[in-house]
C-alpha positions in Angstrom: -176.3 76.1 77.0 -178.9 77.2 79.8 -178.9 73.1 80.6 -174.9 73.3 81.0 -175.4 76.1 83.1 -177.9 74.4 85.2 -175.8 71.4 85.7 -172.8 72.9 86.6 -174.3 75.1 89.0 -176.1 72.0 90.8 -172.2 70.6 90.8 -171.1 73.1 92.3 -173.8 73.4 94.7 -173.0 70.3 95.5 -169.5 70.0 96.1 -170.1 73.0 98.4 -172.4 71.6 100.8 -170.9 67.7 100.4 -167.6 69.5 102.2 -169.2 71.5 104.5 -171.1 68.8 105.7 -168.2 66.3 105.9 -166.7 68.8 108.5 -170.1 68.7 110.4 -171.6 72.3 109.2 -175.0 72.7 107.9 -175.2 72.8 104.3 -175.8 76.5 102.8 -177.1 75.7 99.6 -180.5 73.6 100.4 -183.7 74.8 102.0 -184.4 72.6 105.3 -187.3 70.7 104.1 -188.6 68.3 107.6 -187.4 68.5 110.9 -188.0 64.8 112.3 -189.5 64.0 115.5 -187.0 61.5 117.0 -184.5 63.8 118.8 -183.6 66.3 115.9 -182.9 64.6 112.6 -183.0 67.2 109.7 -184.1 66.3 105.8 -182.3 69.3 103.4 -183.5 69.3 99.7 -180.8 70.8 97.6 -180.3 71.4 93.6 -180.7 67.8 92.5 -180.0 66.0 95.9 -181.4 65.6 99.2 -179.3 65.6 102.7 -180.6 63.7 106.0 -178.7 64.1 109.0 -179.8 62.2 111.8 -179.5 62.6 115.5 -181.5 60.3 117.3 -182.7 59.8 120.5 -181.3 56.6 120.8 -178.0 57.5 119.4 -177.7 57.5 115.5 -175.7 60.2 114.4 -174.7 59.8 110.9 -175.5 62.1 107.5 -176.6 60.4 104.3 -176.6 62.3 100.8 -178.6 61.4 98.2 -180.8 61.9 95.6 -184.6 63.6 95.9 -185.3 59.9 96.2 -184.1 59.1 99.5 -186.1 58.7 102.1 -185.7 58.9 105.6 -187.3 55.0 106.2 -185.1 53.8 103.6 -182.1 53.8 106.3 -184.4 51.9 108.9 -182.2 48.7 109.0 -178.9 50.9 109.7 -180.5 52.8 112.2 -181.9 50.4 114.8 -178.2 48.4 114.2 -176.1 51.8 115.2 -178.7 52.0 118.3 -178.4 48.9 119.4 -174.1 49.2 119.3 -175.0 52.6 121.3 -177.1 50.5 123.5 -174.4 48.0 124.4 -171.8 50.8 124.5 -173.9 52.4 127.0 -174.4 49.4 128.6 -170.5 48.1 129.3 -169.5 51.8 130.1 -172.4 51.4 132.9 -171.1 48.1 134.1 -167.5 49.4 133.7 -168.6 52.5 136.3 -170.4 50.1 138.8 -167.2 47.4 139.0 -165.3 50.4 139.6 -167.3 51.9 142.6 -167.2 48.2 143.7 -163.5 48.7 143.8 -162.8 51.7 145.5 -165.7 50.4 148.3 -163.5 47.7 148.6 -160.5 49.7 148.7 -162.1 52.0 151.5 -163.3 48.7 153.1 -159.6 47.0 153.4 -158.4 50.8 154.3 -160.9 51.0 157.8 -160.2 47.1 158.8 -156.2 48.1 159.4 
């Protein structure tokens, strides 16, 4: 009976923090276990389960729920690939801004030669 209660507590924990954390609030029913040095990822142990929400320097923002057995490393490979698409992102929107300076120089250009 105690086991049941246990469990359905932990459920219930669970589902509670799962949606609050889908709608980008911190969990309420975990204790905040690390606080990562790499621009402010956080590592939440809960009843049974274990939150990691990133926010990286270089971009990663992204919340993985798990078991206690998670580990931050073990998202290593999906990390570097969502900072190297931030990268790129970064990089067109930077090439995007220069070709369009370009363009209005241009435009001021053509504008003093009439």
């Amino acid at each position: 009976m105690l086991l049941g209660i246990f469990l359905l507590l932990a459920l219930i924990f669970f589902a509670i923090d799962y949606l609050r954390i889908q709608k980008q609030e911190k969990p309420i029913f975990c204790i905040l276990k690390d606080e990562v040095n790499d621009g402010g990822t956080k590592i939440y142990l809960g009843l049974g389960y274990k939150i990691i929400d990133f926010n990286t320097l270089e971009g990663f923002d992204d919340i993985k729920i798990g078991t206690w057995f998670i580990d931050y490393n073990d998202f290593g490979k999906e990390r570097k690939f969502e900072e190297e698409l931030q990268k790129n992102e970064n990089n067109i929107e930077s090439v995007v801004f220069k070709a369009k300076i370009k363009e209005i120089e241009n435009i001021q250009l053509k504008g003093e030669s009439l």
